[in-house]
C-alpha positions, 0 to 999 in steps of 0.5 A, spaced: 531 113 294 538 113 297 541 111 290 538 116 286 540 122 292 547 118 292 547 118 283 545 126 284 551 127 289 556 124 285 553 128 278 554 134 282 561 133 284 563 130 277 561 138 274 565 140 279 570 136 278 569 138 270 569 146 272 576 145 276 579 142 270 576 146 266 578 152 270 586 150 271 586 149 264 584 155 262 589 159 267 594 154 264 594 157 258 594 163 261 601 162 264 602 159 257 601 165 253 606 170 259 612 163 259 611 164 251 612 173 252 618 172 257 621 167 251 620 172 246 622 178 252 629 173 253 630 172 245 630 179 244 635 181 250 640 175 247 641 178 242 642 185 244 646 183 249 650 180 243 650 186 240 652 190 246 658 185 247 661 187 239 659 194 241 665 193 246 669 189 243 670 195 237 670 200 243 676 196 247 680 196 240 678 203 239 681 205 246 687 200 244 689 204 238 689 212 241 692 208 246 698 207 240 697 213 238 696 218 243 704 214 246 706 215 239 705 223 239 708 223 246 715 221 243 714 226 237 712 231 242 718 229 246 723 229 240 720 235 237 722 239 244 729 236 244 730 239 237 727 245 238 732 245 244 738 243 240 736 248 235 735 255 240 743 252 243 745 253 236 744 260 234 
């Protein structure tokens, strides 16, 4: 009678056992499946973080050349004063 209460207990904890493997199989999988969106989430994120890196770089080498530009024309401008002063001297 031991033997079988004893056999009897030592089936209920195998099922128990095999319901809590079986449950933190399942919740594995579920932090599976979230690991493999935040992945996915991380990927996409990389590859705008590399895009907005180019976008910068064309917007640095854009400020760059108004930079030229905007110097050129304010030596242009200065010139074109002074002319136009040399100019009214003259008449």
């Amino acid at each position: 009678m031991q033997d079988n209460n004893q056999l009897n207990r030592m089936e209920e904890m195998l099922g128990t056992l095999i319901k809590m493997v079986g449950e933190n199989n399942s919740r594995l999988g579920a932090v599976e499946d979230k690991l493999g969106a935040v992945e996915s989430r991380l990927d996409t994120m990389e590859t705008d973080v590399r895009e907005v890196k180019v976008d910068i770089n064309e917007l640095l080498q854009g400020q760059e050349r108004q930079d030229r530009i905007l110097e050129m024309l304010s030596v242009k401008s200065i010139e074109t004063d002074s002319y136009i002063r040399d100019f009214k001297r003259k008449l």
